[in-house]
C-alpha positions in Angstrom: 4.1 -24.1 -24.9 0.9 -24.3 -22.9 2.2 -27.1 -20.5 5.9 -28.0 -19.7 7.1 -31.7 -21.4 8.1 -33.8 -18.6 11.8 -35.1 -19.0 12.6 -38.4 -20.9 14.6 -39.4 -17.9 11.2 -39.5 -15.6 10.1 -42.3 -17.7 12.9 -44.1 -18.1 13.6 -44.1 -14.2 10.0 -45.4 -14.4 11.1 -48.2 -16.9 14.6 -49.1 -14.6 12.3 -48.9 -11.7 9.5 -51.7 -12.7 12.4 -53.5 -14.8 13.9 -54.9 -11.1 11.1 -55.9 -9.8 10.5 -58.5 -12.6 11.8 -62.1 -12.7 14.0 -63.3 -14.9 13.0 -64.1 -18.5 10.2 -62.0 -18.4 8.4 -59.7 -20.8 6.2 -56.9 -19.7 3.8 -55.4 -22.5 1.2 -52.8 -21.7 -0.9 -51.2 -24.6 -2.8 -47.6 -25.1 -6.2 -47.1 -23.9 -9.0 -47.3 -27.0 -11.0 -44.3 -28.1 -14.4 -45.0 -26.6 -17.2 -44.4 -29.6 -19.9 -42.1 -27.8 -22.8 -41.7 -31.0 -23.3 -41.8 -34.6 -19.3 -40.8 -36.0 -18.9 -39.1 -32.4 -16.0 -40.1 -29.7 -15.0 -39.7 -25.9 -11.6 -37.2 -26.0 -8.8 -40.0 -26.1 -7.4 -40.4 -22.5 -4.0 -42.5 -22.2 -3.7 -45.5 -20.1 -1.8 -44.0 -16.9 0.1 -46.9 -16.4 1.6 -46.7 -20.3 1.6 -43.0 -19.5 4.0 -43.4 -16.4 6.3 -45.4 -18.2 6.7 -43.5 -21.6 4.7 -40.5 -21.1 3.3 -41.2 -24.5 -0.6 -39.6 -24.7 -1.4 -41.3 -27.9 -4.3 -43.3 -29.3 -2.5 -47.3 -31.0 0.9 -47.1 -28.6 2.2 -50.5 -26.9 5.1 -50.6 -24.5 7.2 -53.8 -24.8 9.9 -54.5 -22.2 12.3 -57.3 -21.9 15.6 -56.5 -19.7 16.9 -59.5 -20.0 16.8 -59.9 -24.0 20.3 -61.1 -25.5 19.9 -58.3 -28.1 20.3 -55.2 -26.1 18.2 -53.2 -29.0 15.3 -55.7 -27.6 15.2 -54.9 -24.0 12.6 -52.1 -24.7 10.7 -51.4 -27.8 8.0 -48.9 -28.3 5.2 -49.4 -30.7 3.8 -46.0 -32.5 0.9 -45.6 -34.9 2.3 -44.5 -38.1 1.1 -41.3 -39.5 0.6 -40.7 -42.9 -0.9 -37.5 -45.4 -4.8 -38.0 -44.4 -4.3 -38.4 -40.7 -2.1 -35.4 -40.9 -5.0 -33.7 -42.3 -7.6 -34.7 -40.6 -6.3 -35.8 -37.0 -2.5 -33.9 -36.9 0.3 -35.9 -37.7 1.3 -38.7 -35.1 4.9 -38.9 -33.4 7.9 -39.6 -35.6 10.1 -42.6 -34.4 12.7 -39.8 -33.3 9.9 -37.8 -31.6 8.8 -41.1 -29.8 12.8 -41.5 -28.8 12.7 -37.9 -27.4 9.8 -37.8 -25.3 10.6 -41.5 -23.9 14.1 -42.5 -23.7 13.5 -45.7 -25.8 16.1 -45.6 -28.7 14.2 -48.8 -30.7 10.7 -47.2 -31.6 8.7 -49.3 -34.4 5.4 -48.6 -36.1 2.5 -50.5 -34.0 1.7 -52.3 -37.5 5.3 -54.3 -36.7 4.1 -55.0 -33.2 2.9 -59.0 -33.4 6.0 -60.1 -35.7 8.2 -59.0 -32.5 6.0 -60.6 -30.3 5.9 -63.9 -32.3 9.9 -63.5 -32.3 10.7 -62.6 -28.7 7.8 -64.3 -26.2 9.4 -68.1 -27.2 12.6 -66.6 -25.2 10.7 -65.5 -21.8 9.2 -67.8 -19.4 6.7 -65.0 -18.0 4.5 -62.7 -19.4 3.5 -59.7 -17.4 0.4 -58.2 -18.4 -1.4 -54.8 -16.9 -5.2 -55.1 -15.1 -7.1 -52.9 -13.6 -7.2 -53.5 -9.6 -7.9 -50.5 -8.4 -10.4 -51.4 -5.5 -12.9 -49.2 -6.4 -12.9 -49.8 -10.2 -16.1 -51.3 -12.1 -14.6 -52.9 -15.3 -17.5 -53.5 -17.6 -16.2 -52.2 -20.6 -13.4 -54.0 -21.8 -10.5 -52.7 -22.9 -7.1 -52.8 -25.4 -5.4 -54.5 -22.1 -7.6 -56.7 -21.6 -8.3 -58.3 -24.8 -4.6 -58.5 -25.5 -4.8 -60.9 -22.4 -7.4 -63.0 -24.0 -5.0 -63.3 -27.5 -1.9 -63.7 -25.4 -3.2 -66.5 -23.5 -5.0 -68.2 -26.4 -1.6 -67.9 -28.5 0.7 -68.8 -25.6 -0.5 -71.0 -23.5 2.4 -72.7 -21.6 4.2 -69.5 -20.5 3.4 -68.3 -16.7 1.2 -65.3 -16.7 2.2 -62.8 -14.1 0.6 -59.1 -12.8 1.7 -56.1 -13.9 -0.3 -54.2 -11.7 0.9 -54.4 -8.4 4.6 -53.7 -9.4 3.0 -51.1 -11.2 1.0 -49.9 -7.8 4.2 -49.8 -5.6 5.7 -47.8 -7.5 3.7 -45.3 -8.5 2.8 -44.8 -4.5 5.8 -42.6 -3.9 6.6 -39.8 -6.3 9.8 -38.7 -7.5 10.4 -34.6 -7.2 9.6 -34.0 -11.2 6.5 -35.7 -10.1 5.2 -33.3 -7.3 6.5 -30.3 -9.4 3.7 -30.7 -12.1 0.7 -31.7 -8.8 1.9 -28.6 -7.1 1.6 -27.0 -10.6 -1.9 -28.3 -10.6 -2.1 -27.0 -7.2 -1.4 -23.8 -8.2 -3.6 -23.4 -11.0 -6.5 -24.7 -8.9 -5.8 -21.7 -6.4 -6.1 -18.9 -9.3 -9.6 -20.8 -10.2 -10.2 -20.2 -6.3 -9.3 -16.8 -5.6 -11.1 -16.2 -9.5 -14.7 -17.1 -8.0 -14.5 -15.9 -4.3 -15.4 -12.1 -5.5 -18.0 -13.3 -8.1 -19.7 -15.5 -5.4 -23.8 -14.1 -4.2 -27.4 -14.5 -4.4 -28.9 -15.3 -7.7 -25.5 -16.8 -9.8 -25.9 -20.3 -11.3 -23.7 -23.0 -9.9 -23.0 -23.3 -13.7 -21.7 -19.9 -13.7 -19.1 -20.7 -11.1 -18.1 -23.8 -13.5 -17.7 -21.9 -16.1 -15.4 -19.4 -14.4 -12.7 -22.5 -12.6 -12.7 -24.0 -16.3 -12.0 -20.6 -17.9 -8.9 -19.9 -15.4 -7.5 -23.5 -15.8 -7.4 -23.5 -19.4 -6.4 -20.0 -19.5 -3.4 -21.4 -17.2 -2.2 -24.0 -18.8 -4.1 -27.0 -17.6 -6.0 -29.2 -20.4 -9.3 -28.8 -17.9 -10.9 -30.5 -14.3 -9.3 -33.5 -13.2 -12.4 -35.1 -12.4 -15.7 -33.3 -12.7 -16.5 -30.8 -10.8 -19.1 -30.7 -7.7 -20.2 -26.7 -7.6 -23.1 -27.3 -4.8 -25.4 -25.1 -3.0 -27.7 -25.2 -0.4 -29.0 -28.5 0.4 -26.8 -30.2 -2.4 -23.9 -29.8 -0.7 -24.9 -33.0 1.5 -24.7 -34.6 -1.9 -21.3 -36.4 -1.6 -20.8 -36.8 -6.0 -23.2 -33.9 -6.7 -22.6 -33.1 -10.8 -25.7 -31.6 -12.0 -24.3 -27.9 -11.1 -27.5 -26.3 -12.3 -29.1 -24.7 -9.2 -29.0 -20.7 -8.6 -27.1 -20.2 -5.4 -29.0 -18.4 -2.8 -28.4 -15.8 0.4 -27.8 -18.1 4.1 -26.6 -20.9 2.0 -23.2 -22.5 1.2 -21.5 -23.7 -1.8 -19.4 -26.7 -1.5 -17.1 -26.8 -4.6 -14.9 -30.2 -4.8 -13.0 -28.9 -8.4 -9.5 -28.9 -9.2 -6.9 -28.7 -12.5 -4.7 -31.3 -14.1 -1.6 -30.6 -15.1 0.6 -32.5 -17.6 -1.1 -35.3 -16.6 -0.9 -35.2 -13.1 -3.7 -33.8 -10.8 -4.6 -31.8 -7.7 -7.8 -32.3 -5.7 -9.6 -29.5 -3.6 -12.5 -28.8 -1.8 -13.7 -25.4 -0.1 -17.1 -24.6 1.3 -17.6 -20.9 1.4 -21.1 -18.6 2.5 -23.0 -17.3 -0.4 -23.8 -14.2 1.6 -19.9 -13.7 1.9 -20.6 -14.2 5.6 -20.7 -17.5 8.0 -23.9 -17.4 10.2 -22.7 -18.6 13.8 -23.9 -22.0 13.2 -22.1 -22.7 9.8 -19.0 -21.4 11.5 -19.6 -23.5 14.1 -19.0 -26.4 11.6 -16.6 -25.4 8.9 -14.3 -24.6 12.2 -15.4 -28.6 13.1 -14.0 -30.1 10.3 -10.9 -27.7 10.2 -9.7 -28.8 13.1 -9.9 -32.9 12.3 -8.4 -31.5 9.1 -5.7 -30.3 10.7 -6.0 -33.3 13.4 -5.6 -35.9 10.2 -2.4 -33.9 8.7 -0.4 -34.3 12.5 -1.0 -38.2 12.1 -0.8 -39.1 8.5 2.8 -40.1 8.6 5.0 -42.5 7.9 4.4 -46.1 9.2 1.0 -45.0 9.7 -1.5 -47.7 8.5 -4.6 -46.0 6.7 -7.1 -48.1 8.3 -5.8 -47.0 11.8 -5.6 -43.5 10.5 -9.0 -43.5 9.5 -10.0 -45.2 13.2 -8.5 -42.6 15.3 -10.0 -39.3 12.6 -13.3 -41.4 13.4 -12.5 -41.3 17.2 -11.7 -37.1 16.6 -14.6 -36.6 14.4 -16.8 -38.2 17.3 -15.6 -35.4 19.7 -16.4 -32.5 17.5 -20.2 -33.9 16.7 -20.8 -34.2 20.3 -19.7 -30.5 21.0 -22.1 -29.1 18.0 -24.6 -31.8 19.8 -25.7 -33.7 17.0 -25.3 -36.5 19.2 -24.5 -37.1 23.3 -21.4 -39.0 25.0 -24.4 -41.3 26.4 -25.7 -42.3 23.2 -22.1 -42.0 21.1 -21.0 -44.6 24.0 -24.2 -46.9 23.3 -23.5 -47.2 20.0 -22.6 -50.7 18.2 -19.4 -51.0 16.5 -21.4 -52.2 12.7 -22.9 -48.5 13.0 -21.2 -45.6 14.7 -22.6 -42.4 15.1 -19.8 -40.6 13.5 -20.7 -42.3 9.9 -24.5 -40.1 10.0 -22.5 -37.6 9.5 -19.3 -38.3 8.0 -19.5 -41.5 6.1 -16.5 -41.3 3.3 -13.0 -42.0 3.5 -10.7 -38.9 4.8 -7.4 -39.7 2.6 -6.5 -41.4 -0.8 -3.5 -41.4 -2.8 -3.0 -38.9 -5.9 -1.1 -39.0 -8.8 -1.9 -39.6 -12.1 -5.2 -40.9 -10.8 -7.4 -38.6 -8.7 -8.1 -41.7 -6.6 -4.2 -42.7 -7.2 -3.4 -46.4 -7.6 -1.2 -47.9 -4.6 -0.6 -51.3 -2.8 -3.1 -53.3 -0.5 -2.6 -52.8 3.6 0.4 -50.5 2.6 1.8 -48.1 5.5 2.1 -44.9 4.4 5.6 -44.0 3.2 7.8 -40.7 2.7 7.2 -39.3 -0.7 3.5 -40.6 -1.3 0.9 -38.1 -2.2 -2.6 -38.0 -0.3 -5.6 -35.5 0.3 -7.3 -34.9 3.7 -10.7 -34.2 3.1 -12.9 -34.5 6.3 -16.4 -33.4 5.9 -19.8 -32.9 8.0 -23.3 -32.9 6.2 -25.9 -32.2 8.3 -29.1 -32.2 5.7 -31.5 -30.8 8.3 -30.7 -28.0 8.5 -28.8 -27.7 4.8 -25.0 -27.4 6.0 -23.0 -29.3 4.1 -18.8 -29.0 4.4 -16.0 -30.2 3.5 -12.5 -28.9 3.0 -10.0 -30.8 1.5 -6.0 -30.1 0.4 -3.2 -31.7 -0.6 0.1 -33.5 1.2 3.7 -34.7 0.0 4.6 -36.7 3.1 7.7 -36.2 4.4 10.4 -37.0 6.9 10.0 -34.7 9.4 6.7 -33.4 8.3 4.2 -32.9 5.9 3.8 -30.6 2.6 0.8 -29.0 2.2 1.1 -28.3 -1.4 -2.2 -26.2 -1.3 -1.1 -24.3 2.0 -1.7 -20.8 0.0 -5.3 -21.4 -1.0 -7.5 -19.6 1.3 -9.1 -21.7 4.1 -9.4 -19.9 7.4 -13.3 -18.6 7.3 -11.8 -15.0 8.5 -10.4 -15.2 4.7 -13.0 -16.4 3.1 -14.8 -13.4 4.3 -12.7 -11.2 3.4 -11.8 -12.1 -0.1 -15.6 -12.7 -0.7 -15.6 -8.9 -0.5 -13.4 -8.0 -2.3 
């Protein structure tokens, strides 16, 4: 098999999990994602809903989760909708899960074809008084296209309208925060794979190869590994484009005294990894660019001691500001005197580092989680301080990955390369 199958019990921990945090007489119901038309007959590559996926791990196209815990038919109290397969789209598309398939990979012993879907609604929403129904409310989302979930909301309303609507989403947040162990297994898998695309390129790094080359070579060692591809995509920058925070183009020839920022990483069954290295063209640092990547190494390393539990993220990012102040004075991009003058609306710091240092990770590279939550033992985050300095064409950023945990942290990416003595060395290899 190219990627281990997580166990049925993950998901039906999942389903025990979000099924306390509901009130009584309540019925949850979260459908698939749609397949997003692109041109002419052409289509986007189906991607699942990750809430649906974290509570079935079901990755196909016409699927609906329908929970009810408190049903008086026990056979009721969760129900998984399936599109049914038949000859042509066996043909043309591969043939579809089987009802006893769906009951493997889930846990949920009553699976129906999606076609039976609206007669079990019509018989089981008159016995709930709430309806909880999935949005997206991540904070950086922009929701213009509308999807399955959301036009479900529409019918459901319009067909009943006296029940009390509730929100799937944050229940669906706090949980999926903190990861169970099967959880971090497949992002330290995704981890892993990420390194061999990383030690892959350091060797075929110099003067003259395309930042599409060095694409092409991370994508060839994920698939190769097991992973279905990037889990985001990929920023292979170099020169002055690595001061370009969401650089994608990755079609400039990399040249001798510059670096190449690479913010690229793997999924693995579903779940991903997130890293960034910044590494010399040449194979060598000049003094100044050393000067820097060892900057923002140390605030990494600054940001790992106090991301920890109770820790609220707001304050966390306050006092890397505080640190990241103190290492931009020392490479003099700015004095004491005028970092003291300077208004709280527009710190100094944010010339030079102006994005976030941590989010959550899961499922979702930017990983869904509760508002004003502290962080918590067995939540997931990167720490990925940066310093872009377009004047004189440095741009770095390093960036790994952390279980938090009760005594300290993990660094599931701890074996990637990182200290610049490596890089240098490896590059020669």
């Amino acid at each position: 098999m190219r990627t281990e199958t997580p166990t049925s019990a993950l998901f039906s921990t999942h389903r025990e999990n979000l099924a306390t945090l509901l009130k009584e007489s309540s019925i949850a119901i979260v459908h698939s994602n749609d397949i997003y038309p692109t041109n002419a007959d052409a289509t986007l590559p189906f991607k699942q809903s990750n809430d649906l996926f974290y509570l079935t791990g079901v990755a196909q196209e016409e699927t609906i989760l329908l929970l009810f815990p408190d049903a008086h038919d026990p056979s009721d109290r969760e129900i998984l909708f399936v599109r049914e397969t038949n000859p042509t789209i066996a043909i043309w598309e591969g043939a579809k899960l089987t009802k006893a398939q769906a009951t493997e990979r889930t846990g949920i012993e009553n699976v129906q074809w999606t076609s039976a879907f609206h007669a079990a609604l019509d018989r089981l929403i008159p016995q709930t008084e709430n309806i909880y129904l999935p949005t997206n409310e991540h904070p950086r989302a922009d929701s213009k296209v509308e999807t399955l979930n959301d036009r479900f909301i529409k019918e459901c309303k319009s067909q009943f309208s006296l029940h009390q609507y509730q929100r799937l989403a944050p229940l669906l947040h706090k949980l999926r925060a903190q990861k169970s162990a099967e959880e971090i297994h497949f992002i330290e898998k995704a981890c892993r794979i990420t390194e061999a695309g990383f030690r892959r390129i350091l060797p075929r790094v110099k003067n003259g190869v395309g930042e599409w080359e060095i694409e092409a070579e991370f994508i060839h060692e994920f698939i190769r590994s097991g992973s279905k591809g990037f889990a985001y995509h990929p920023i292979i920058a170099g020169g002055g484009n690595t001061c370009v925070l969401h650089y994608t183009a990755n079609d400039q020839p990399l040249k001798d005294g510059d670096l190449l920022l690479m913010d690229v990483a793997a999924e693995y069954a579903g779940w991903n990894s997130d890293m960034t290295r910044t590494i010399p063209v040449s194979g060598k640092f000049t003094p100044r660019q050393r000067e820097v990547y060892e900057a923002v190494l140390r605030v990494m390393r600054f940001a790992n001691s106090i991301l920890r539990p109770g820790i609220q993220l707001a304050d966390y990012q306050k006092a890397i500001h505080f640190r990241m102040e103190k290492e931009l004075i020392s490479l003099k991009l700015f004095t004491a005197e005028e970092a003291a003058a300077q208004p709280d609306s527009k710190p100094l710091v944010k010339k030079y580092f102006m994005h976030g240092t941590s989010h959550h990770l899961g499922l979702d590279v930017h990983d869904v989680s509760p508002p004003n939550e502290p962080v918590a033992v067995g939540m997931v985050f990167t720490i990925e301080p940066g310093i872009y300095i377009p004047e004189e064409n440095i741009g770095i950023r390093l960036e790994n990955n952390y279980v938090i945990g009760e005594t300290e942290n993990l660094d599931l990416m701890g074996s990637i390369p990182i200290e610049p003595d490596d890089i240098e060395r490896l590059m020669k290899a």
